[in-house]
C-alpha positions as CSV (number, residue, x, y, z in Angstrom):
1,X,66.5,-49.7,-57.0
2,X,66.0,-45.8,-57.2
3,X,62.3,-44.6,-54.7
4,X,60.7,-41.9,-54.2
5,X,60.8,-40.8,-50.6
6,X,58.1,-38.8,-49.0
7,X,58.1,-37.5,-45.1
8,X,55.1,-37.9,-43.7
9,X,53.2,-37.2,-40.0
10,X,54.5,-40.6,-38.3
11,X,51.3,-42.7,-38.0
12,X,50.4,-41.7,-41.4
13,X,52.4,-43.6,-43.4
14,X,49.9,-45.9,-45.0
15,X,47.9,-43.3,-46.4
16,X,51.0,-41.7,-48.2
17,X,51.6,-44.9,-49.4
18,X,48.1,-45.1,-51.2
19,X,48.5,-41.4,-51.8
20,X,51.8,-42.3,-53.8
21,X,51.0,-45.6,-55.6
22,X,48.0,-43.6,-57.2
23,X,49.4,-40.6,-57.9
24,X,52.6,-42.8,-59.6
25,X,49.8,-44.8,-61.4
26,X,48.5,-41.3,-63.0
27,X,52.1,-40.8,-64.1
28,X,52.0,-44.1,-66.0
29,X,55.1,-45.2,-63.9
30,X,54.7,-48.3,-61.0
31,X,56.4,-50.0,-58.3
32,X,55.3,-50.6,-54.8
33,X,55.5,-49.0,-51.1
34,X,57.4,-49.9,-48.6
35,X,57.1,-48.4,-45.0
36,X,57.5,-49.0,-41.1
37,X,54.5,-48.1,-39.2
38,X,55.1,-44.5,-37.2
39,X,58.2,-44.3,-39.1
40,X,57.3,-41.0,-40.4
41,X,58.6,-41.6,-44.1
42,X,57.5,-44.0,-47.2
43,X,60.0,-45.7,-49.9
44,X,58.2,-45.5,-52.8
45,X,60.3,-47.8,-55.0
46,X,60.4,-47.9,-58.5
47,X,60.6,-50.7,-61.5
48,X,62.2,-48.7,-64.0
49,X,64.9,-46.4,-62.9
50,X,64.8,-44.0,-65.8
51,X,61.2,-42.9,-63.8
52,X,62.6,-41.3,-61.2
53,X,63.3,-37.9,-62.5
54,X,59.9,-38.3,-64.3
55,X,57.9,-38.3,-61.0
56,X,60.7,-35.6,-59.5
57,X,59.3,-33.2,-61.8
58,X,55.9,-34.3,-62.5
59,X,54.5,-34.6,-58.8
60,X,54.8,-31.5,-57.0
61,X,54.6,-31.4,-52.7
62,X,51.9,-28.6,-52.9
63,X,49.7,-31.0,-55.3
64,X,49.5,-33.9,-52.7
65,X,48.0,-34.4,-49.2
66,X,49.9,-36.5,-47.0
67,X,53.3,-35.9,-48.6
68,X,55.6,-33.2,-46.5
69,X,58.6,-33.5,-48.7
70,X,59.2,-35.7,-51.7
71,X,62.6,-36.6,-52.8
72,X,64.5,-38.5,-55.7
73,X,66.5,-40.9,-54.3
74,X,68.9,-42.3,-56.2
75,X,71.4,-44.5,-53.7
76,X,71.2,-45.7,-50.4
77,X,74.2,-46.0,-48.5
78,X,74.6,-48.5,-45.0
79,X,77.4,-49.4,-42.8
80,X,78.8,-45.7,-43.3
81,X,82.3,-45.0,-41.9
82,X,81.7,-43.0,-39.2
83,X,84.7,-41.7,-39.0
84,X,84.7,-40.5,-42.8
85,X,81.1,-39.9,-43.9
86,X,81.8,-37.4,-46.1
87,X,83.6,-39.6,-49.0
88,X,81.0,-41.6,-49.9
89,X,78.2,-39.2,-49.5
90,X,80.0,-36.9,-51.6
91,X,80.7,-39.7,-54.5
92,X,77.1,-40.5,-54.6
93,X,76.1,-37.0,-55.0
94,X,79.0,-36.4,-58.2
95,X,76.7,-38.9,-59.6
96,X,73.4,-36.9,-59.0
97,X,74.6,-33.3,-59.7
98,X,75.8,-35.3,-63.1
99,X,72.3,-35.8,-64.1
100,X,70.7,-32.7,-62.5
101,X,73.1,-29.7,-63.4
102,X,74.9,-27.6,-59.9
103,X,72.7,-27.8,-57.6
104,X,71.6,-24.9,-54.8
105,X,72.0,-26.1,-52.0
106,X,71.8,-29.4,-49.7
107,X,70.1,-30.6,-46.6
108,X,70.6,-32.9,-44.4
109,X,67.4,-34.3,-42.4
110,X,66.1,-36.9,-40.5
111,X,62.3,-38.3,-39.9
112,X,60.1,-36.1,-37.6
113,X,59.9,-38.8,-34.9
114,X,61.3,-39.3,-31.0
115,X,63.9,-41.7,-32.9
116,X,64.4,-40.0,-35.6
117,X,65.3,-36.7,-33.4
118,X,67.9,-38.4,-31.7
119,X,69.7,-37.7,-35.2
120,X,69.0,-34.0,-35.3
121,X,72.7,-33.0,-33.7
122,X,74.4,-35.1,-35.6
123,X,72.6,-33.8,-39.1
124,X,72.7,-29.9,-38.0
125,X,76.9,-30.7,-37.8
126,X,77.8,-33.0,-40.7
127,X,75.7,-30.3,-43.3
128,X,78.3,-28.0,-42.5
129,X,81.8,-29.8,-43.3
130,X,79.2,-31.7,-46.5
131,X,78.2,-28.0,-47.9
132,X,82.1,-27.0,-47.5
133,X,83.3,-30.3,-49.6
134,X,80.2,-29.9,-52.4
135,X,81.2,-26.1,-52.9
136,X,84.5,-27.2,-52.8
137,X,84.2,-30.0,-55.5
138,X,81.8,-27.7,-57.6
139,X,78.8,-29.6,-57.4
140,X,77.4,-26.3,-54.8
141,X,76.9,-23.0,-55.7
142,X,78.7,-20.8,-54.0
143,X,75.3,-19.0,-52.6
144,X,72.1,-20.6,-51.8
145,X,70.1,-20.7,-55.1
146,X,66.2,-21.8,-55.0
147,X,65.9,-21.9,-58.5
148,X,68.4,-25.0,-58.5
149,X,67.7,-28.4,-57.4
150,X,68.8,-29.0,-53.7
151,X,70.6,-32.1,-52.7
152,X,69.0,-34.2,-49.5
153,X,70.9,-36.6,-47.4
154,X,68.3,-38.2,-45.3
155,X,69.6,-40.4,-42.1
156,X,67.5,-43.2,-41.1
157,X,70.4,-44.1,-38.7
158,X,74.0,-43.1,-38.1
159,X,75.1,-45.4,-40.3
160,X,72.5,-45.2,-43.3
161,X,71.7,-42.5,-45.6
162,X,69.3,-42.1,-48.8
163,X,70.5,-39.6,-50.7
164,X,69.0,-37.4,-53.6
165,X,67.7,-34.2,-55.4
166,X,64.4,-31.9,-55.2
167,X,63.5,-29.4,-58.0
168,X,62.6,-26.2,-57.6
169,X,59.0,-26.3,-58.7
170,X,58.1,-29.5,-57.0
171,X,59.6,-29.5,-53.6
172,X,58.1,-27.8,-50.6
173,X,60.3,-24.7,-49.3
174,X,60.4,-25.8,-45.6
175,X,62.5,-27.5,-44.4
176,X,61.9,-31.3,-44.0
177,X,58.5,-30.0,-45.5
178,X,57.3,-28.3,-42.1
179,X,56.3,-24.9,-41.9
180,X,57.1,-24.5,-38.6
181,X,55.0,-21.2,-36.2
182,X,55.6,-19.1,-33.6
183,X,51.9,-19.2,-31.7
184,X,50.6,-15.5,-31.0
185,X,50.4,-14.8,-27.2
186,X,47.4,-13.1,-27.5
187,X,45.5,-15.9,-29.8
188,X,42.5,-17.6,-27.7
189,X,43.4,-21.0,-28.8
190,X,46.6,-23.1,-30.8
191,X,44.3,-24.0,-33.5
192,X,45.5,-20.3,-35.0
193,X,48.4,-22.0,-36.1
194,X,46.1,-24.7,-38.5
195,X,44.6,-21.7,-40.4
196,X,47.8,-19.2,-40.2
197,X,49.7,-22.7,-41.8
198,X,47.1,-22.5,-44.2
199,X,47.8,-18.8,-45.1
200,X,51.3,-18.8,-45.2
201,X,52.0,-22.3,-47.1
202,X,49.0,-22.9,-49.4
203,X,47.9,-19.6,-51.2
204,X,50.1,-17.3,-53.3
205,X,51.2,-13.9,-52.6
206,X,48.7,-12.8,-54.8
207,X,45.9,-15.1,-53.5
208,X,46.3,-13.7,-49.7
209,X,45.7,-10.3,-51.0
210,X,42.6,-10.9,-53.2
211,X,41.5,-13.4,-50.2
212,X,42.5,-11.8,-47.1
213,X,41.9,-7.7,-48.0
214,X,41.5,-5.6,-45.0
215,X,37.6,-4.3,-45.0
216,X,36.5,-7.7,-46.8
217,X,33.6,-10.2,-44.6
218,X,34.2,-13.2,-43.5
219,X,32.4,-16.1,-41.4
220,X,33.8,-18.4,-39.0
221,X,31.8,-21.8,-38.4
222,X,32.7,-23.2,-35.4
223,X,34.5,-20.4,-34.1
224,X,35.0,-20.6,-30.4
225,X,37.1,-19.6,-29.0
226,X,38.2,-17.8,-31.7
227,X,41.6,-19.1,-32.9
228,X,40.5,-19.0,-36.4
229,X,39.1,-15.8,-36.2
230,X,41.8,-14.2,-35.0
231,X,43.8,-14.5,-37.7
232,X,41.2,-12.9,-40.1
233,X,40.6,-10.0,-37.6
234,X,44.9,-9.3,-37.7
235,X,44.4,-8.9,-41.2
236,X,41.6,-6.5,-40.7
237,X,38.3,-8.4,-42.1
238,X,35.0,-8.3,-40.5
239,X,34.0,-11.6,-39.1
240,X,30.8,-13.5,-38.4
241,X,31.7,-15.8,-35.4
242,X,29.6,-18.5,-35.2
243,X,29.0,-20.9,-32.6
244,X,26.9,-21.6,-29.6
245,X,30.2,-20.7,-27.3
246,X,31.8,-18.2,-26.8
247,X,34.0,-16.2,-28.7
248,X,37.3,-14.6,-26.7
249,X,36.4,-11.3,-25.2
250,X,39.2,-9.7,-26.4
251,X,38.1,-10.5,-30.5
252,X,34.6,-9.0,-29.5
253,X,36.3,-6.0,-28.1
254,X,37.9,-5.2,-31.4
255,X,34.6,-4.3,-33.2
256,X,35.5,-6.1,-36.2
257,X,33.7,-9.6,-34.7
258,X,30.1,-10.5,-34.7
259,X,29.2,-13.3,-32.9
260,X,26.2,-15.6,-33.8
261,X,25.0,-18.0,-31.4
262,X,23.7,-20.7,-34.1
263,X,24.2,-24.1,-36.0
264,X,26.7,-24.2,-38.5
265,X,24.5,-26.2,-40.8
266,X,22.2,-23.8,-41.4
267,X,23.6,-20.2,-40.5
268,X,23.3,-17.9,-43.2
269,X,25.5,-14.8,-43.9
270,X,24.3,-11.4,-42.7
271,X,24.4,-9.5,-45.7
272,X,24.0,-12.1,-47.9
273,X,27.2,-13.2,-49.1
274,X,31.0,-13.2,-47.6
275,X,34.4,-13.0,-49.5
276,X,35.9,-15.8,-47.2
277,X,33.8,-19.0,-45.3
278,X,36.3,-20.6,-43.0
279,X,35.4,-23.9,-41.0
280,X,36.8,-25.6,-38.6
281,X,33.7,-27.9,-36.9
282,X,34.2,-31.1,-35.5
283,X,31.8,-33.6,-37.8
284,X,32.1,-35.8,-40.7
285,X,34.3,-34.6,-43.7
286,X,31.7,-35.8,-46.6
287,X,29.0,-33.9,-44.6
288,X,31.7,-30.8,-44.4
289,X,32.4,-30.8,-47.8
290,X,29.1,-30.8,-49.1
291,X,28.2,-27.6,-46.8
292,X,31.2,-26.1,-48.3
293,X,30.0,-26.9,-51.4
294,X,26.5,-25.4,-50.8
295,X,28.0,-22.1,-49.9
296,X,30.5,-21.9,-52.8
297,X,27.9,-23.4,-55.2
298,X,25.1,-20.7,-54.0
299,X,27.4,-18.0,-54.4
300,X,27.1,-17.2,-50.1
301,X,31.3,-17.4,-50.2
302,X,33.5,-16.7,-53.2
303,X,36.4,-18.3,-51.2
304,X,37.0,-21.0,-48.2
305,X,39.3,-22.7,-46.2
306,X,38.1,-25.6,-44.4
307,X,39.7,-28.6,-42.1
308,X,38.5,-32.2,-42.6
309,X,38.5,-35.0,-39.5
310,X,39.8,-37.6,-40.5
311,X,38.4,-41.2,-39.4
312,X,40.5,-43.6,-38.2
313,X,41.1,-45.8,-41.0
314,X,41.1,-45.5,-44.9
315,X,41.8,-41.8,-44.7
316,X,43.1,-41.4,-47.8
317,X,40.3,-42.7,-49.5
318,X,37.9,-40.6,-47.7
319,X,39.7,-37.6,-48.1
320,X,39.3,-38.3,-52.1
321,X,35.9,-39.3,-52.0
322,X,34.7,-36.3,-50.1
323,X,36.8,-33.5,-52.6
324,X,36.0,-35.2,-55.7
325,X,32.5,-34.9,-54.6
326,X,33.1,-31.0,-54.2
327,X,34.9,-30.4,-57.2
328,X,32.1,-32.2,-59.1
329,X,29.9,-29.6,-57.8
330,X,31.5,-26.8,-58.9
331,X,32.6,-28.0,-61.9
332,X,28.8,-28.5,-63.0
333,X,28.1,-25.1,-61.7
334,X,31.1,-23.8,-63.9
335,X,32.9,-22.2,-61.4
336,X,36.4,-21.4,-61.9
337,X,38.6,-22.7,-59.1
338,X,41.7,-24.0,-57.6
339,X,41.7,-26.5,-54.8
340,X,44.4,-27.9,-52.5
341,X,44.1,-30.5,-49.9
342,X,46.8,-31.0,-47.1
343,X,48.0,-32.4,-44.3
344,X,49.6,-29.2,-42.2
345,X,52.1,-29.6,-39.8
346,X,49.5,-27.9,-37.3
347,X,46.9,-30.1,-38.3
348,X,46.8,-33.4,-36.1
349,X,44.0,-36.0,-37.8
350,X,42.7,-33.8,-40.1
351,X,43.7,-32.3,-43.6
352,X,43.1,-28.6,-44.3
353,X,41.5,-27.8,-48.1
354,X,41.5,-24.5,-49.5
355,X,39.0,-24.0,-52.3
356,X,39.6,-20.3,-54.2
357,X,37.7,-19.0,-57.0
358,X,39.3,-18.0,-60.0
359,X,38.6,-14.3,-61.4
């Protein structure tokens, strides 16, 4: 049977399964999960194979929560020759390049676990002699080419493989789906990294500049230390800081932070109004999504990123609940938006949701 596989955080694997049977469901196309707790992957597998390139192209990686990576698998390979991988890993993908067209380029991963790592060597190595027979054989392009499908070989073991294709609108860039970040030595806290993530991976180009423009206002709910802060004050904003900590010294010194000793739930913005609300308080995700909501909604923040906790079961479904709740909102209040929800390789049990307005 051909599947749909997704990477996921390990320990998350049941909520991208319920992530993946509705979002298939949507598609008009069915099967059924199957996954290994902390195994930090899901097999979505499919009736009908003639759905597979359906959902390949349908159900982009930036569109989903849980979901680092999706791929089309087409053929799983076991008791692999180890001492000629290459021949049948290369047969299986004549077979997918056949359907696809050449593809770009290949990769060969494993799952972002302690077992899964114990593969990472060996994958880093057999790419090279693979991308050297596909070029080879014609099924490569000579040069890396993003706007081609890219082939995955994905090792559950040394012996066992699932291979498949991306395309180039759906997949995530990163590879095996993490955005990976250098943390700033001067940054008060690691929880920089959760909203930098956010930055770099979830708005456009042109997003970041109409959201983050040096001179524009900002607030920061929750803000101490100051790790989301900071990265609004390297891209020059004004910020109102607000919690009843306190924010680094070295933020304050900049004279582009205000801090406000006050309860998130009820702080309103200096002037009025802000271009950007960010939020990363500790407290229930439907009661954080309905004070997003109230800011948006009452025009106090045309834009805002936000991070939800996540209980410890049903996540999926309470991620839902609380955005559908949100979007509601602004949809009767005929705001224009555009809303994504994930689950950020910073991010630990929590999703982050950016909500920006649309000119």
């Amino acid at each position: 049977m051909t599947e749909l596989l997704a990477y996921c955080r390990s320990g998350y694997e049941k909520d991208t399964a319920s992530e993946l049977t509705a979002l298939t469901a949507e598609q008009g196309v069915y099967g059924y999960p199957v996954l290994s707790a902390n195994s930090g992957y899901v097999s979505f597998m499919l009736h009908q194979a003639k759905d597979l390139h359906t959902l390949a192209a349908s159900i982009p990686v930036a569109g989903t929560v849980f979901p680092r990576q999706l791929v089309a698998v087409t053929e799983s390979l076991t008791n692999v020759d180890k001492q000629d991988r290459i021949s049948p890993v290369l047969s299986v993908l004549r077979e997918v390049v056949a359907q696809t067209g050449q593809a770009g380029n290949v990769v060969v991963e494993h799952a972002d676990t302690d077992d899964g790592k114990q593969l990472a060597k060996f994958c880093r190595k057999f790419v090279v002699p693979l991308r050297q027979a596909l070029r080879g054989a014609g099924i490569l392009s000579k040069k890396d080419d993003n706007n081609k499908p890219v082939l995955h070989v994905f090792f559950t073991e040394f012996d066992a493989c699932k291979i498949g294709y991306s395309l180039p609108a759906a997949r995530s860039p990163w590879p095996m789906g993490i955005c990976r970040l250098k943390f700033p030595a001067d940054a008060p806290s690691r929880s920089t990294l959760k909203l930098e993530e956010a930055i770099v991976s979830m708005l456009s180009a042109e997003e970041r500049e109409q959201v983050l423009r040096a001179g524009g206002r900002a607030v920061d709910l929750g803000a101490c230390p100051g790790g989301w802060t900071y990265q609004l004050v390297q891209r020059e904003m004004y910020v109102e800081a607000v919690d009843n900590g306190l924010v680094d010294d070295s933020l304050m010194r900049t004279g582009l932070v205000g801090h406000a000793a006050a309860d998130g739930f009820t702080y309103q913005p200096e002037y009025g109004r802000v271009d950007l609300l960010v939020c990363d308080m500790i407290e229930q995700p439907d009661r954080v999504a309905k004070l997003m909501g109230d800011w948006l909604v009452k025009g106090l923040a045309d834009h805002a990123i936000f991070n939800l906790k996540l209980p410890m079961k049903k996540r999926y479904e309470t991620v839902t609940q609380a955005l559908t709740l949100l979007k509601q909102r602004m949809a009767e209040a005929k705001i224009k938006f555009s809303l994504q929800a994930r689950h950020l390789y910073h991010d630990r049990d929590e999703i982050t949701v950016t909500v920006i307005r649309q000119e």
